[in-house]
Biopython code that builds the backbone (N, CA, C, O; Angstrom):
import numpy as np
from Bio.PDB.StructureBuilder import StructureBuilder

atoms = [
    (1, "UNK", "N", (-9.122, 20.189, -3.511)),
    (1, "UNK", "CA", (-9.082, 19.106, -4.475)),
    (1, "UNK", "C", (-7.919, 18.182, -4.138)),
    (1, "UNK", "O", (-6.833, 18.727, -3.939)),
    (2, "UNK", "N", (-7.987, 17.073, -4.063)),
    (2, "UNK", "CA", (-7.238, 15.784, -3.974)),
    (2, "UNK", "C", (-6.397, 15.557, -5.250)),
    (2, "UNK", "O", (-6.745, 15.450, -6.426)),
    (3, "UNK", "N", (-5.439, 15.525, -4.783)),
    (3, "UNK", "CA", (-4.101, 14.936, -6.024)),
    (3, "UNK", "C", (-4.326, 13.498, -6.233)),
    (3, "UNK", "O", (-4.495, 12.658, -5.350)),
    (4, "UNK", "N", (-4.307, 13.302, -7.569)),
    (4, "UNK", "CA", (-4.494, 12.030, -8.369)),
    (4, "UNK", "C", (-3.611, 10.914, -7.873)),
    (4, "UNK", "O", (-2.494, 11.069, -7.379)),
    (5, "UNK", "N", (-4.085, 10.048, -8.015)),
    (5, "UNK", "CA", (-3.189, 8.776, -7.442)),
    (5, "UNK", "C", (-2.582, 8.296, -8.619)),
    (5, "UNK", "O", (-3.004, 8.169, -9.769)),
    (6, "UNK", "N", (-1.466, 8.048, -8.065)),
    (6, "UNK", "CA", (-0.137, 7.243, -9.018)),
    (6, "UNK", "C", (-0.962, 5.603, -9.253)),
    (6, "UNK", "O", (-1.181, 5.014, -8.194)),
    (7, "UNK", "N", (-1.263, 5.113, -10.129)),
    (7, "UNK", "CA", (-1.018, 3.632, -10.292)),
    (7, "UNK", "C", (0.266, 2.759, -11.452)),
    (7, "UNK", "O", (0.604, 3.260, -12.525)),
    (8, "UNK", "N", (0.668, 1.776, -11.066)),
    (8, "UNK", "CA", (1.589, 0.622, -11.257)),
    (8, "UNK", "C", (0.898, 0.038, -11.907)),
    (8, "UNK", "O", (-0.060, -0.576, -11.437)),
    (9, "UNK", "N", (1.249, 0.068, -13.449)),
    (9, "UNK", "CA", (0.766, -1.534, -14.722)),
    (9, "UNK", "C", (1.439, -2.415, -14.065)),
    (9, "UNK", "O", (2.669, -2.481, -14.071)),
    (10, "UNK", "N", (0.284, -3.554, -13.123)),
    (10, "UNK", "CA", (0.500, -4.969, -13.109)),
    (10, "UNK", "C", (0.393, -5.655, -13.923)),
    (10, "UNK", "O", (1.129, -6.638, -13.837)),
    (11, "UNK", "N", (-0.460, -5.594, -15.065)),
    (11, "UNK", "CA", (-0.476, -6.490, -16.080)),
    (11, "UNK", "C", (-0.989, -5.784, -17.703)),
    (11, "UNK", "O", (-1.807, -4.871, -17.596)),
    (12, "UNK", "N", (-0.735, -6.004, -18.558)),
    (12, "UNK", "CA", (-1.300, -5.961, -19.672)),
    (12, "UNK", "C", (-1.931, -6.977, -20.187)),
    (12, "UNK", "O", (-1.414, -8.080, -20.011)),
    (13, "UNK", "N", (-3.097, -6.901, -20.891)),
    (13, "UNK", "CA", (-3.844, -8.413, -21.356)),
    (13, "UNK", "C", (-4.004, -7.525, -22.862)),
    (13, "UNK", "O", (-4.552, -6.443, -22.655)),
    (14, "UNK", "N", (-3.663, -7.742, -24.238)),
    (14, "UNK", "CA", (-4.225, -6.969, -25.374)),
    (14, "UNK", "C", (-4.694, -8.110, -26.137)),
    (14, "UNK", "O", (-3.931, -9.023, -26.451)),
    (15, "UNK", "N", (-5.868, -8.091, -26.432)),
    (15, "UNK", "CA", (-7.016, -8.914, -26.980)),
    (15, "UNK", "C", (-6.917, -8.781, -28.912)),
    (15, "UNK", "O", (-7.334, -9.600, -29.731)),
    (16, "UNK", "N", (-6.242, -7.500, -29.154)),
    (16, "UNK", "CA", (-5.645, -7.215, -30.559)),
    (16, "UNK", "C", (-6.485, -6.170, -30.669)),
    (16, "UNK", "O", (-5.970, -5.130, -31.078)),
    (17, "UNK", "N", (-7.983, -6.149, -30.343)),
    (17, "UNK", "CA", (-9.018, -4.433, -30.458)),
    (17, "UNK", "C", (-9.088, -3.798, -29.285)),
    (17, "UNK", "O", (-9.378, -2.611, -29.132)),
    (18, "UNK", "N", (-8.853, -4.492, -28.544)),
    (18, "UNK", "CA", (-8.662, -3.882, -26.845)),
    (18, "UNK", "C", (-7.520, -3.793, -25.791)),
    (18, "UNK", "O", (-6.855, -4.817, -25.952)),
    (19, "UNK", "N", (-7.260, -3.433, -25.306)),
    (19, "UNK", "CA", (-6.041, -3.745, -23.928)),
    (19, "UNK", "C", (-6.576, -3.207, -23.027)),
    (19, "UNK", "O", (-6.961, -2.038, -23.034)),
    (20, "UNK", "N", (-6.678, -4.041, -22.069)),
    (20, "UNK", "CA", (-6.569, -4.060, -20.660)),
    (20, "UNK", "C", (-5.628, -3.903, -19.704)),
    (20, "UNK", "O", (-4.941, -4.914, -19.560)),
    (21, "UNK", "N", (-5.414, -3.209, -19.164)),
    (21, "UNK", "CA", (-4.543, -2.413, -17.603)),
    (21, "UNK", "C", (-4.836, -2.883, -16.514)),
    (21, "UNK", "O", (-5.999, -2.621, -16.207)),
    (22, "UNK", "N", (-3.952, -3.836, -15.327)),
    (22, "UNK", "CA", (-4.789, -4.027, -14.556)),
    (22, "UNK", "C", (-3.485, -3.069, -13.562)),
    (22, "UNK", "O", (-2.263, -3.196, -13.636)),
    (23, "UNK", "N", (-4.216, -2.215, -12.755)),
    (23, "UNK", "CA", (-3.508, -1.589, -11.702)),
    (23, "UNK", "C", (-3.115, -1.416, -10.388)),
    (23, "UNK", "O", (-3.725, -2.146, -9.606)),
    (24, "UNK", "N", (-2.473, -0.843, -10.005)),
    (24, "UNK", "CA", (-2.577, -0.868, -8.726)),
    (24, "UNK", "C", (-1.894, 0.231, -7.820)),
    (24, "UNK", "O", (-0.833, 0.716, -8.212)),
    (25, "UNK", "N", (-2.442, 0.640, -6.649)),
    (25, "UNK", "CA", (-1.692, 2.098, -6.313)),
    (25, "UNK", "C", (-0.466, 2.273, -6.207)),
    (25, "UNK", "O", (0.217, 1.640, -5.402)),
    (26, "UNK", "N", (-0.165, 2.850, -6.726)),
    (26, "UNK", "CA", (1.596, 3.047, -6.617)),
    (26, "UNK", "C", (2.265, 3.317, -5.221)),
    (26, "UNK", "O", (3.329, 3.921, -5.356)),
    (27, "UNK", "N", (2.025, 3.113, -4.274)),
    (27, "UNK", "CA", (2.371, 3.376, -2.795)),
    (27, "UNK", "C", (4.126, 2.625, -2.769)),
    (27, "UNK", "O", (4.527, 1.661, -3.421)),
    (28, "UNK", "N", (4.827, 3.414, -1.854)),
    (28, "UNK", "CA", (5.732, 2.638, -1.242)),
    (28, "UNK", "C", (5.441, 2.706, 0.176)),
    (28, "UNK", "O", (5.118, 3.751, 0.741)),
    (29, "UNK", "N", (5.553, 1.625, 0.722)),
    (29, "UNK", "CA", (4.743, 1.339, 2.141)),
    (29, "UNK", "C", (6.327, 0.905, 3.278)),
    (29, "UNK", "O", (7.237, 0.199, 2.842)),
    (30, "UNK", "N", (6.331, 1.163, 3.897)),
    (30, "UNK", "CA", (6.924, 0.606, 5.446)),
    (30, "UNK", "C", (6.505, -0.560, 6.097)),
    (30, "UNK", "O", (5.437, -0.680, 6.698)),
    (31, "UNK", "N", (7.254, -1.304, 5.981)),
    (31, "UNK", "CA", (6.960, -2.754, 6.731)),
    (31, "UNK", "C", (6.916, -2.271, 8.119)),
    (31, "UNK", "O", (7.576, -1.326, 8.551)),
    (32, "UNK", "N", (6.088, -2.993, 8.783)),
    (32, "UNK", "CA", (6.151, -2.460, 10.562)),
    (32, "UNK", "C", (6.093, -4.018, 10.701)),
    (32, "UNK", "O", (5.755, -4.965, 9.991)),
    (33, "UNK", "N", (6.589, -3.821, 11.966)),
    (33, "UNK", "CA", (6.469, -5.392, 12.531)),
    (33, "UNK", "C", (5.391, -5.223, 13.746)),
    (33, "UNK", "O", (4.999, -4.127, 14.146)),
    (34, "UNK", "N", (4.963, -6.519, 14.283)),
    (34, "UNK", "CA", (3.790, -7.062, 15.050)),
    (34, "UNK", "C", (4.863, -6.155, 16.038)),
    (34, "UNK", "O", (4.528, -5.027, 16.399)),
    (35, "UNK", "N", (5.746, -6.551, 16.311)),
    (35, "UNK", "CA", (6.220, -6.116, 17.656)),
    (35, "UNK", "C", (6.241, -4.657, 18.039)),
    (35, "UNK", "O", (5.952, -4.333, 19.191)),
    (36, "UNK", "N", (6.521, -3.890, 17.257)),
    (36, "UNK", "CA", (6.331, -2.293, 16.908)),
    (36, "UNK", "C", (4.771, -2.225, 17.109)),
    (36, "UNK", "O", (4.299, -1.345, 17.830)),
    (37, "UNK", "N", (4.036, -3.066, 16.533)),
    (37, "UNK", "CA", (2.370, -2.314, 16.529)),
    (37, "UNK", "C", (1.780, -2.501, 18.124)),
    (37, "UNK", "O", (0.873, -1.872, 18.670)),
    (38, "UNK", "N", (2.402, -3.303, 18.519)),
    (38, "UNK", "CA", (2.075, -3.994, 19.945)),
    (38, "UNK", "C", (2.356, -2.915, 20.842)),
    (38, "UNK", "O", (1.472, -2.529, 21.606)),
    (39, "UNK", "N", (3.384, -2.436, 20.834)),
    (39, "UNK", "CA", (4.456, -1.378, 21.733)),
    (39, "UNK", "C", (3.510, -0.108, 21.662)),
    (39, "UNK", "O", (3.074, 0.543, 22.611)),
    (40, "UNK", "N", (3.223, 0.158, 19.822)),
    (40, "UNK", "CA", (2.382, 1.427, 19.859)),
    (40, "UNK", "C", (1.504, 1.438, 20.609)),
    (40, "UNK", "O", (1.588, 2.070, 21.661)),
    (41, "UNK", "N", (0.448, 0.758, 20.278)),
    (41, "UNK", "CA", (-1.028, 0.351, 21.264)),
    (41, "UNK", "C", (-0.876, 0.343, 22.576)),
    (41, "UNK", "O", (-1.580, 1.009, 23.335)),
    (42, "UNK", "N", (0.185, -0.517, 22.986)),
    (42, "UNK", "CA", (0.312, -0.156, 24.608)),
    (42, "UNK", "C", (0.405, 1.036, 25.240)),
    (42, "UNK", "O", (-0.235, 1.477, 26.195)),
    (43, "UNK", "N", (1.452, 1.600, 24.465)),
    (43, "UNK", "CA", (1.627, 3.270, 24.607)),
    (43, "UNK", "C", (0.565, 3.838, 24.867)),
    (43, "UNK", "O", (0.388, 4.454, 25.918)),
    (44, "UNK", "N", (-0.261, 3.725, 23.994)),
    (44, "UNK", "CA", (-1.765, 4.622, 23.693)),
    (44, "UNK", "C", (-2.429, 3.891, 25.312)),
    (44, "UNK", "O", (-3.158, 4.463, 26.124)),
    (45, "UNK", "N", (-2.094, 3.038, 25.354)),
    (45, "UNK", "CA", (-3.137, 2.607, 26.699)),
    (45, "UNK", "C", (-2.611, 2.556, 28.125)),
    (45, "UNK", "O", (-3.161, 2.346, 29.206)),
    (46, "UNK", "N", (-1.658, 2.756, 27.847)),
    (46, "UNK", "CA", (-1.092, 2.788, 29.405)),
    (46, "UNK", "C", (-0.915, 4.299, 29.552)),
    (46, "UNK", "O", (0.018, 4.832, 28.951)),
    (47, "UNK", "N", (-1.835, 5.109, 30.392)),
    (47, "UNK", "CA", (-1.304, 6.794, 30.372)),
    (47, "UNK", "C", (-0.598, 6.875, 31.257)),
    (47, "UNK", "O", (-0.421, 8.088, 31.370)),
    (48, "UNK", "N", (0.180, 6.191, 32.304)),
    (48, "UNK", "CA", (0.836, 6.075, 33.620)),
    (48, "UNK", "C", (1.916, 6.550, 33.380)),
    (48, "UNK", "O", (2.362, 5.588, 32.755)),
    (49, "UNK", "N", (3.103, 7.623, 33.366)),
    (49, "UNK", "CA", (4.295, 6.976, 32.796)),
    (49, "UNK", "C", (5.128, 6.401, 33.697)),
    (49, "UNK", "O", (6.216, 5.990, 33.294)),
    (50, "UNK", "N", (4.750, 6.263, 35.146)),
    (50, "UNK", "CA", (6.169, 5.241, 35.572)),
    (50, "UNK", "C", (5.274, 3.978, 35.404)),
    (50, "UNK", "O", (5.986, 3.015, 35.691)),
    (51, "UNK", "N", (4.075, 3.578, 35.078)),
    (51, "UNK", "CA", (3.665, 2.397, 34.910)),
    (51, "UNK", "C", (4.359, 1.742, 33.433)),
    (51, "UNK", "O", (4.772, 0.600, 33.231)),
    (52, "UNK", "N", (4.314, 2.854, 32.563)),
    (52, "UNK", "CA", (4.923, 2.738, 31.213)),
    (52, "UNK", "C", (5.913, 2.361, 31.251)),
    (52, "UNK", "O", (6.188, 1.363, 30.586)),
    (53, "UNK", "N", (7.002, 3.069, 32.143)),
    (53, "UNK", "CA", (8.438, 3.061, 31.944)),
    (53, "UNK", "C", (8.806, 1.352, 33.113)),
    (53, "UNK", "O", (9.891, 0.832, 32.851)),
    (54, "UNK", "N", (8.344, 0.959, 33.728)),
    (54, "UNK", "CA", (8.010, -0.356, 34.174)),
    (54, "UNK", "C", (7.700, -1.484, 33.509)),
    (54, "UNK", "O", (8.509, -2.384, 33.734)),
    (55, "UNK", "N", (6.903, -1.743, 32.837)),
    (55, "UNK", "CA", (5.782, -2.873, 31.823)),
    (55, "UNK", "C", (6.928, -2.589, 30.544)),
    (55, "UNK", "O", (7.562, -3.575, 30.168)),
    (56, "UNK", "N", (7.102, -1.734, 30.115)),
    (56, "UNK", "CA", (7.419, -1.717, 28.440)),
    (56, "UNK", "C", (8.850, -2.350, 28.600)),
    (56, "UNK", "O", (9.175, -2.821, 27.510)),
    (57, "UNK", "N", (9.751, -2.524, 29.473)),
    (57, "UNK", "CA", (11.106, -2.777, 29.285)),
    (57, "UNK", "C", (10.867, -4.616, 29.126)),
    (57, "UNK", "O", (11.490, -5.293, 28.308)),
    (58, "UNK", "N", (9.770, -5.207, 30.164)),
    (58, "UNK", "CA", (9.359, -6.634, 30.581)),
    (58, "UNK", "C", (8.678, -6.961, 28.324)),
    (58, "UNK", "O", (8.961, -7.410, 27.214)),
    (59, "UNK", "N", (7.820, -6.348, 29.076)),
    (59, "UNK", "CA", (7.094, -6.392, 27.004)),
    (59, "UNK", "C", (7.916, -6.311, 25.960)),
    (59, "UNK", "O", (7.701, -6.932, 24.919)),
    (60, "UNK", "N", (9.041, -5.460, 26.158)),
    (60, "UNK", "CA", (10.121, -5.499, 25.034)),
    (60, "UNK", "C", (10.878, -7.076, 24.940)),
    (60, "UNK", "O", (10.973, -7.879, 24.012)),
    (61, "UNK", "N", (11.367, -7.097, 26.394)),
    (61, "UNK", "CA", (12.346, -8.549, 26.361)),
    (61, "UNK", "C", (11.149, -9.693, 25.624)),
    (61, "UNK", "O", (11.503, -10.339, 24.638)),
    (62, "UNK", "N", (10.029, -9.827, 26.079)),
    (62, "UNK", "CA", (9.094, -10.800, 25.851)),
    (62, "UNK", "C", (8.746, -10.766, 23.966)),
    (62, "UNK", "O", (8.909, -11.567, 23.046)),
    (63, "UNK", "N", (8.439, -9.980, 24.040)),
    (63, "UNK", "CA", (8.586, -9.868, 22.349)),
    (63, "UNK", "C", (9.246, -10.245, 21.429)),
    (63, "UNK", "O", (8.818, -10.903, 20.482)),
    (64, "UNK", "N", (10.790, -9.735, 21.654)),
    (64, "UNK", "CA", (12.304, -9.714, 21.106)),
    (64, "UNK", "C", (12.445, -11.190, 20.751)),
    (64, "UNK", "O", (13.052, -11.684, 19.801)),
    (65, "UNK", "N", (11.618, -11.901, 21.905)),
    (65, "UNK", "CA", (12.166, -13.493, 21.838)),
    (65, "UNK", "C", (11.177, -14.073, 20.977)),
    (65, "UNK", "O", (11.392, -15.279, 20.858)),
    (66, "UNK", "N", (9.980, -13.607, 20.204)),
    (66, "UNK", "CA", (9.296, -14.042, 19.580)),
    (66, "UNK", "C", (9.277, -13.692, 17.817)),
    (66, "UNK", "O", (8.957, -12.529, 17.572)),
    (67, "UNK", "N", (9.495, -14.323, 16.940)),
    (67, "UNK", "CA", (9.868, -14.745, 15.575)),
    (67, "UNK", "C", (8.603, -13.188, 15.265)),
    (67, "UNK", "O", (7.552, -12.813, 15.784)),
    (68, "UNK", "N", (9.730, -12.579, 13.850)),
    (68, "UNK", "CA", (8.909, -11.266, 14.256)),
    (68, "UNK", "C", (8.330, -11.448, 12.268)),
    (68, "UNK", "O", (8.722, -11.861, 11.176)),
    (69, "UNK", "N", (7.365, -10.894, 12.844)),
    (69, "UNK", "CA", (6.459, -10.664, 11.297)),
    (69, "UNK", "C", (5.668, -10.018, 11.041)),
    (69, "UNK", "O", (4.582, -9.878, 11.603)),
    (70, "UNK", "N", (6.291, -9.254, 9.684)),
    (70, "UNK", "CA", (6.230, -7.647, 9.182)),
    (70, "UNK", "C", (4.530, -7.530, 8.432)),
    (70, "UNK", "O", (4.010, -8.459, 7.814)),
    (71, "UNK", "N", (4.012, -6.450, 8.623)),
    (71, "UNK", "CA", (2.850, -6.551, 8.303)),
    (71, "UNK", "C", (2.874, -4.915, 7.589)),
    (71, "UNK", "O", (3.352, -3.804, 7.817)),
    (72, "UNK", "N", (2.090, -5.557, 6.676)),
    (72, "UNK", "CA", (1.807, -3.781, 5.559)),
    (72, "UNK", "C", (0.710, -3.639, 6.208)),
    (72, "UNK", "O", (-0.184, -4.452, 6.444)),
    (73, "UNK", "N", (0.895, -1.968, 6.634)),
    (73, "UNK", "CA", (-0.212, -1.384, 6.988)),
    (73, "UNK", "C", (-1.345, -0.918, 5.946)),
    (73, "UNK", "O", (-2.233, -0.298, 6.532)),
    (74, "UNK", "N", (-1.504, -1.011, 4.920)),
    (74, "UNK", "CA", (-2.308, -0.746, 3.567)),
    (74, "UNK", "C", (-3.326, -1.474, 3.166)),
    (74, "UNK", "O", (-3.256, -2.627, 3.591)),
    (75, "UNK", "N", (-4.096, -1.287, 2.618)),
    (75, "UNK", "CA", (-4.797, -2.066, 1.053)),
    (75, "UNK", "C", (-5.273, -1.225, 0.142)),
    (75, "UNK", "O", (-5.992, -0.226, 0.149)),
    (76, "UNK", "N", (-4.635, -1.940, -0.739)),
    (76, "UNK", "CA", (-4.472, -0.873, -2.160)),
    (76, "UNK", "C", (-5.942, -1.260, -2.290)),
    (76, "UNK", "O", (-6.894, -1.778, -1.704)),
    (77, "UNK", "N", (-5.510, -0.651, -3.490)),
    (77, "UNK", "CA", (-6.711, -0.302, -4.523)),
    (77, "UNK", "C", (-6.013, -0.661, -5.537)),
    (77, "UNK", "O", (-4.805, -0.493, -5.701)),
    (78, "UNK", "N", (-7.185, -1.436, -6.616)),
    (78, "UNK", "CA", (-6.887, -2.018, -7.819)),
    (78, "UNK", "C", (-7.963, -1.703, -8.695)),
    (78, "UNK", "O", (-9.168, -1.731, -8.447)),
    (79, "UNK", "N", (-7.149, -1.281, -10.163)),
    (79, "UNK", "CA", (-8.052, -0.826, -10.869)),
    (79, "UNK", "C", (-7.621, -1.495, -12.332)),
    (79, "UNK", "O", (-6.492, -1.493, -12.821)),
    (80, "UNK", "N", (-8.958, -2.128, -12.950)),
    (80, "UNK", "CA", (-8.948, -2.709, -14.550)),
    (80, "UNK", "C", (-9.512, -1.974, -15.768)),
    (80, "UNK", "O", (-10.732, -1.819, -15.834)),
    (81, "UNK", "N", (-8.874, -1.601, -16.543)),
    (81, "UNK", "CA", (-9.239, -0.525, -17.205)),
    (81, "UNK", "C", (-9.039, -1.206, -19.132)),
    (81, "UNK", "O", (-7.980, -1.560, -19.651)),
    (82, "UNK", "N", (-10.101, -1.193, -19.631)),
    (82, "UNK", "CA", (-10.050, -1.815, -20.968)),
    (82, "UNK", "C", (-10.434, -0.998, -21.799)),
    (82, "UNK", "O", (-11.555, -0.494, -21.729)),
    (83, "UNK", "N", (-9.475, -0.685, -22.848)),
    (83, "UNK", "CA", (-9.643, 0.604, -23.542)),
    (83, "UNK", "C", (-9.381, 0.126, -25.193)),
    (83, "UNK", "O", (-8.713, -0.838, -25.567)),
    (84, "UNK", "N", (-10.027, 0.989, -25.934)),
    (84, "UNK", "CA", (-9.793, 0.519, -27.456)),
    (84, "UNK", "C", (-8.142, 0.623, -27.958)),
    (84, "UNK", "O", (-7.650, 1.677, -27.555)),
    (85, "UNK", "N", (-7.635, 0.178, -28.370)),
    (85, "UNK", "CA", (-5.930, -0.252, -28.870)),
    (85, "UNK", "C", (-5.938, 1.471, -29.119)),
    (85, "UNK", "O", (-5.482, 2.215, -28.251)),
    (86, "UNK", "N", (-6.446, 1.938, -30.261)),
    (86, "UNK", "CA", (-5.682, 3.436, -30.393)),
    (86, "UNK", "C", (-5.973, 4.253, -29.432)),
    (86, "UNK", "O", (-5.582, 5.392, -29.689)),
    (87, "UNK", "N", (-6.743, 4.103, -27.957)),
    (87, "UNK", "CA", (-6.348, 5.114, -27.533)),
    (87, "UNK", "C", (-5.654, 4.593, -26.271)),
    (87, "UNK", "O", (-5.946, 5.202, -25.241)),
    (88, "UNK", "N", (-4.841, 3.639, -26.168)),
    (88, "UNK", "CA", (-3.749, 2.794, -25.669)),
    (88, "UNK", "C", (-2.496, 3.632, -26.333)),
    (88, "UNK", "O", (-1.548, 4.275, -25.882)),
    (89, "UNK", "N", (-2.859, 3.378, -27.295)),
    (89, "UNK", "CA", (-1.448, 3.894, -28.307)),
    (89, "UNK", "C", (-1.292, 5.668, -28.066)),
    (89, "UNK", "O", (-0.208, 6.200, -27.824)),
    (90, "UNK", "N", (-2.443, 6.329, -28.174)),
    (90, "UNK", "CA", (-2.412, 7.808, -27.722)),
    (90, "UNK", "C", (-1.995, 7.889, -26.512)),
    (90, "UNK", "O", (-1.754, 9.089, -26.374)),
    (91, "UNK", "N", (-1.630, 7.080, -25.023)),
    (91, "UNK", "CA", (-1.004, 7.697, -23.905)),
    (91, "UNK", "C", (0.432, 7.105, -23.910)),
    (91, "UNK", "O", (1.292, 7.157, -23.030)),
    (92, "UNK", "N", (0.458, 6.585, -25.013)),
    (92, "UNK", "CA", (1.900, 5.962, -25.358)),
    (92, "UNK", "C", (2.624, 5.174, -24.864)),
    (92, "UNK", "O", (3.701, 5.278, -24.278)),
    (93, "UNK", "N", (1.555, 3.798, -25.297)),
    (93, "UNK", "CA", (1.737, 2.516, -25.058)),
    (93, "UNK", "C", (2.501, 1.771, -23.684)),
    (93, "UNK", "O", (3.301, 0.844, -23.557)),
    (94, "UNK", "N", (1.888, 2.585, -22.862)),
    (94, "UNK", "CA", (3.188, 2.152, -21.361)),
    (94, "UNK", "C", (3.103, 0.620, -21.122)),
    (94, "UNK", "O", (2.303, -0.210, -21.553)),
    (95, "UNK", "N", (3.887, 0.536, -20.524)),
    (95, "UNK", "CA", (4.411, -1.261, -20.334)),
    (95, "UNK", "C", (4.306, -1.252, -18.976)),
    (95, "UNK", "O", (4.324, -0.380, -18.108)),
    (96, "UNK", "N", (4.201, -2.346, -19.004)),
    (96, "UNK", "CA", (4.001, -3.088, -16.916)),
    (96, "UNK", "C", (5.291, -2.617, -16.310)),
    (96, "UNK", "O", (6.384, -2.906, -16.797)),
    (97, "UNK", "N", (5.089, -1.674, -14.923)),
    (97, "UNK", "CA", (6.023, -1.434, -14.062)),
    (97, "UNK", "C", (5.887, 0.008, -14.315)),
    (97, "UNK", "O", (6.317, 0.711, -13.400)),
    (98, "UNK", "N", (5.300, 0.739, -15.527)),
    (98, "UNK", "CA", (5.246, 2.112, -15.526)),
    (98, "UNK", "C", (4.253, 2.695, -14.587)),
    (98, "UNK", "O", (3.465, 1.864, -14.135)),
    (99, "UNK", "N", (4.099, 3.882, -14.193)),
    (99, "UNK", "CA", (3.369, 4.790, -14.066)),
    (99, "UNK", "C", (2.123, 5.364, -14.637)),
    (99, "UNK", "O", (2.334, 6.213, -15.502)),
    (100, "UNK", "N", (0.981, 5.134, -14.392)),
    (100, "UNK", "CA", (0.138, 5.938, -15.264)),
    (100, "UNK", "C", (-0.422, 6.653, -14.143)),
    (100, "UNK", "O", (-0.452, 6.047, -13.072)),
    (101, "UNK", "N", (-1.013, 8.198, -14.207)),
    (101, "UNK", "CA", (-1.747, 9.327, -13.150)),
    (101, "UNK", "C", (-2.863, 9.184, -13.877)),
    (101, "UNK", "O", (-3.042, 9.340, -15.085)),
    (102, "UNK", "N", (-3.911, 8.734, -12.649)),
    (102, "UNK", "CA", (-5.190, 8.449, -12.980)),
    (102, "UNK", "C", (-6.452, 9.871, -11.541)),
    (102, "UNK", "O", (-6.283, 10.217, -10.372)),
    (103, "UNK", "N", (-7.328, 10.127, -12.397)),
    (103, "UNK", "CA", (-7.922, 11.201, -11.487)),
    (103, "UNK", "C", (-9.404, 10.447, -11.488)),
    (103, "UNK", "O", (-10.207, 10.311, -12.411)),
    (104, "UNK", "N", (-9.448, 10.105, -10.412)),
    (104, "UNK", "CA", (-11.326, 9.196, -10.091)),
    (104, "UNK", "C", (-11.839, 10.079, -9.015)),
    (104, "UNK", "O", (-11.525, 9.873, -7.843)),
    (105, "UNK", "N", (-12.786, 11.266, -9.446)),
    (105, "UNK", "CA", (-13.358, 11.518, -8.388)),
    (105, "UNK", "C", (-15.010, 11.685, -8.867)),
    (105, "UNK", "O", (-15.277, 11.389, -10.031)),
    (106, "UNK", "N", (-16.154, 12.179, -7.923)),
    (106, "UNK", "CA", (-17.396, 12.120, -8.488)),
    (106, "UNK", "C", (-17.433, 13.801, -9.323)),
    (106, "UNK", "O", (-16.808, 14.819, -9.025)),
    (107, "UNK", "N", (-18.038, 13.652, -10.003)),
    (107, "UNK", "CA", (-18.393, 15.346, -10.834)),
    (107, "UNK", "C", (-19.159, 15.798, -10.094)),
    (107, "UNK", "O", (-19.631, 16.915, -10.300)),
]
sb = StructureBuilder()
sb.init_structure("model")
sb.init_model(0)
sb.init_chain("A")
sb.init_seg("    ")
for serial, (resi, resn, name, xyz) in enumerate(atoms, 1):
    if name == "N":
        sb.init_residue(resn, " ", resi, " ")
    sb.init_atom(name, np.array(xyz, "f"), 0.0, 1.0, " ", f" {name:<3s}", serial, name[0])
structure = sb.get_structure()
């Protein structure tokens, strides 16, 4: 069995009979940069290693000199959830930036 995913209140919308949750996975992610993902991949493709240890020092300098930009390796998942006010109030009323543990799997 799979452990429940953490989601992050991005927003509250309360309509006065309803509130709405809009969510999102709670991940903390690692910025990688283009230049790092580039290096990996090469790795994976060059099986040579004095070809490796040759090319990667030229590819490093060439890179280094190019404006670097960080890319999330992810895409969340977002989830909207509209529920009647009292049973909002029964998980005890959390506010945007909290935590709620949500379990979505098939029965």
């Amino acid at each position: 069995m799979e452990d429940p995913l953490r989601y992050r209140i991005n927003q509250i919308t309360d309509s006065g009979i309803n509130v709405s949750l809009t969510l999102s996975e709670d991940l903390e992610l690692e910025t990688v940069s283009q230049q790092q993902l580039m290096l990996e991949s090469i790795d994976r493709v060059i099986t040579d290693k004095e070809v490796k240890d040759q090319v990667r020092p030229i590819l490093e300098a060439i890179l280094s000199s190019q404006p670097q930009t960080l890319v999330k390796t992810y895409a969340e998942t977002i989830v909207q959830i509209t529920m009647p006010r009292r049973r909002y109030e029964k998980i005890g009323s959390p506010r945007v930036g909290e935590q709620l543990l949500i379990d979505i799997r098939k029965p």
